[in-house]
C-alpha atoms as one frame of an Amber mdcrd trajectory, in Angstrom:
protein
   0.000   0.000   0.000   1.554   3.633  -0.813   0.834   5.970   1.091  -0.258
   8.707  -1.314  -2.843  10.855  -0.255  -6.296  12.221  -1.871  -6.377  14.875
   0.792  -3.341  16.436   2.205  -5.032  18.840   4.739  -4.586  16.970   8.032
  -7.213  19.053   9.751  -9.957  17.730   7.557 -12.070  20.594   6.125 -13.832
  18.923   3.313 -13.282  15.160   4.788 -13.610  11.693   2.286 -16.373   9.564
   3.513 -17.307   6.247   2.677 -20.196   7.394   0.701 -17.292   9.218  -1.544
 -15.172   6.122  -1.179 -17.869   3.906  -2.975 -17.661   6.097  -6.006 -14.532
   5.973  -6.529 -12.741   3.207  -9.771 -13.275   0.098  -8.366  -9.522  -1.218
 -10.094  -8.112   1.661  -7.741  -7.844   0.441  -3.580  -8.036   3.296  -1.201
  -8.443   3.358   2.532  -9.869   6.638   4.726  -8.677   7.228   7.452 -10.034
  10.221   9.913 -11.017  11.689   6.069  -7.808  11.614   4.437  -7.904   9.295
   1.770  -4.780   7.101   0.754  -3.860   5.345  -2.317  -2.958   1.803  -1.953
  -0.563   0.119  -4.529  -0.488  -3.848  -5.103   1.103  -6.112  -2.684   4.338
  -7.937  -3.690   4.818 -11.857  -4.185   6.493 -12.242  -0.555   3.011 -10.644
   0.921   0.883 -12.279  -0.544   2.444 -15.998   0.648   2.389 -14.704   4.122
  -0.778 -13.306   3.667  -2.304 -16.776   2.222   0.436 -19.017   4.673  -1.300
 -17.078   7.511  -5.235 -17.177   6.515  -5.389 -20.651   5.786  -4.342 -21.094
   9.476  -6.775 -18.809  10.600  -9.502 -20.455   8.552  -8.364 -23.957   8.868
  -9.283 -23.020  12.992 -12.385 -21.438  12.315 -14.625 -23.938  10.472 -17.780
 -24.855  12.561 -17.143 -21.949  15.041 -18.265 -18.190  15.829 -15.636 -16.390
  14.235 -15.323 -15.574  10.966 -11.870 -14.446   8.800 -11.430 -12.613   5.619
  -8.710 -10.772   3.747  -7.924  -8.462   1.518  -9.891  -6.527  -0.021 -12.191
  -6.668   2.594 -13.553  -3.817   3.907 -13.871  -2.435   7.278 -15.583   0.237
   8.529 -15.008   2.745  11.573 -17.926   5.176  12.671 -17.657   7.465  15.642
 -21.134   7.173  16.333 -24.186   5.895  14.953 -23.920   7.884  11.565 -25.004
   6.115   8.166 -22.592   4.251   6.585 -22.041   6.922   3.871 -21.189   9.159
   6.231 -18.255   7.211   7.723 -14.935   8.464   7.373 -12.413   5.795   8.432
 -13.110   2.708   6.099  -9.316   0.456   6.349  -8.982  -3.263   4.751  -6.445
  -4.729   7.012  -4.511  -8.034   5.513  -6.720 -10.321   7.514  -9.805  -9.200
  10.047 -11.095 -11.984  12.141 -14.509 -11.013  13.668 -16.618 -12.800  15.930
 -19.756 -10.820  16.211 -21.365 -11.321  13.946 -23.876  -8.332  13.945 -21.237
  -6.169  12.586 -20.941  -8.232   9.318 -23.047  -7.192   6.265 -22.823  -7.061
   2.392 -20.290  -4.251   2.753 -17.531  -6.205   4.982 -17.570  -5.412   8.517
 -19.133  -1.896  10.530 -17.340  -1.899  13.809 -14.443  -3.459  15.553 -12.765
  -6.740  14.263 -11.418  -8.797  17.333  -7.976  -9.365  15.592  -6.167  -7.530
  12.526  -3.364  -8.325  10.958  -1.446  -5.737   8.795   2.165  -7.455   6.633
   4.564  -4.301   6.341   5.549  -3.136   2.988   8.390  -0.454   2.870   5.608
   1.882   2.157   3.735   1.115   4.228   6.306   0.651   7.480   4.707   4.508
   8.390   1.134   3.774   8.290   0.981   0.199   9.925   3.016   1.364  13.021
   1.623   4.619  13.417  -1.556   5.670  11.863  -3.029   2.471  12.171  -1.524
   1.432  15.581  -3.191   4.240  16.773  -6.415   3.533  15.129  -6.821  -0.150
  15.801  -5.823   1.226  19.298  -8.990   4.049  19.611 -10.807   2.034  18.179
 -10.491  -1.276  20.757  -9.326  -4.011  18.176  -8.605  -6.242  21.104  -5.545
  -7.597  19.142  -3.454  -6.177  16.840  -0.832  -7.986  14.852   2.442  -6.297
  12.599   4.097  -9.113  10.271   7.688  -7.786   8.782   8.485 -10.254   6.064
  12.059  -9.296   5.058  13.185  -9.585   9.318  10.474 -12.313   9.656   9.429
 -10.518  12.991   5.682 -10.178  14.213   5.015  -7.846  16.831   1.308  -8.315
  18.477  -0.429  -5.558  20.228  -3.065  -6.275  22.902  -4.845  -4.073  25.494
  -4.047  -3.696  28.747  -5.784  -2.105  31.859  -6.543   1.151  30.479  -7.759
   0.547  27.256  -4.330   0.841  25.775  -2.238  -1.516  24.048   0.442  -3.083
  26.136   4.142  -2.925  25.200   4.335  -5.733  22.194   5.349  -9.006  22.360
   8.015  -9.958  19.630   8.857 -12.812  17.684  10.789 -14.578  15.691  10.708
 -16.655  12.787  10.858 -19.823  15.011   8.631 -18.933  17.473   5.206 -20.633
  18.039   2.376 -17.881  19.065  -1.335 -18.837  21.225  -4.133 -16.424  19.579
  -5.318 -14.535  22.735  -8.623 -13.504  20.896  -8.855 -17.526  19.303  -8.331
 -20.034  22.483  -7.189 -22.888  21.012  -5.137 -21.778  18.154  -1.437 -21.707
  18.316   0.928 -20.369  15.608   3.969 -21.968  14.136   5.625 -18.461  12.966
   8.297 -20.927  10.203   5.300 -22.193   8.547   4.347 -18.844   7.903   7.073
 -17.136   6.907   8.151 -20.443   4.894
């Protein structure tokens, strides 16, 4: 994903909303976040076998229960309060979104708060993965937040703490095995994944 913006003004006086988002060439993936609008550019091979490496685990797990995963392009929407969803503006499709309410699943993707994300770093997208949208997973109480780096083969995982605030990440490695806090059950093997 690049991170080239539709909107450069930071303070948001004529904001993007998913209503504008929905109009826009459907070859073309964009995400919105807080109304700024940002171009995203196509993932390369080494992505896209983590990506698939990593939701066929997830899956795999998940037949005959609750929760439900999905990928890319897959899209998931943020209000602030009870606005229509036109009127949205933060609309992200993370890597992989497991959700296990499933109220906040329509035809669109899913309105609300997946329990888990998953976002594979791209060196353009380094910025927006550990900032913008550690900070927005974070407001917005994705209970578990995970950052893949496929060139270091590193995954840091986010989860909240006491305060509503993610804790200090736990790291690993490549040869590391990790337990799914939000999925009890389902454990990991990180060299599968990064194989």
């Amino acid at each position: 994903m690049s991170v080239k913006s539709k909107k450069q003004n930071s303070k948001c006086s004529k904001c993007f909303t998913y209503g504008d988002y929905l109009t826009w060439p459907e070859n073309e993936r964009w995400e919105i976040i807080d109304g700024a609008a940002y171009l995203m550019t196509g993932p390369v091979r080494i992505h896209q076998k983590i990506l698939g490496n990593l939701f066929v685990r997830f899956y795999n797990f998940l037949q005959g229960k609750t929760c439900e995963v999905y990928l890319a392009p897959f899209d998931v929407r943020f209000p602030r309060q009870n606005e229509n969803d036109e009127e949205i503006v933060t609309v992200v499709q993370p890597d992989i979104a497991v959700i296990c309410d499933a109220s906040k699943l329509d035809d669109r993707g899913c309105r609300g708060s997946p329990d888990l994300i998953v976002e594979i770093v791209s060196p353009s997208t380094a910025s927006m993965d550990f900032i913008k949208k550690l900070n927005l997973y974070e407001r917005q109480k994705v209970r578990e937040y995970w950052i893949l780096h496929p060139v270091d083969k590193i995954l840091m995982v986010f989860k909240f703490g006491e305060e509503s605030k993610y804790q200090k990440p736990e790291i690993y490695s490549e040869s590391d095995k990790v337990k799914v806090e939000v999925l009890a059950g389902l454990e990991i093997d990180l060299n599968e994944v990064f194989a």
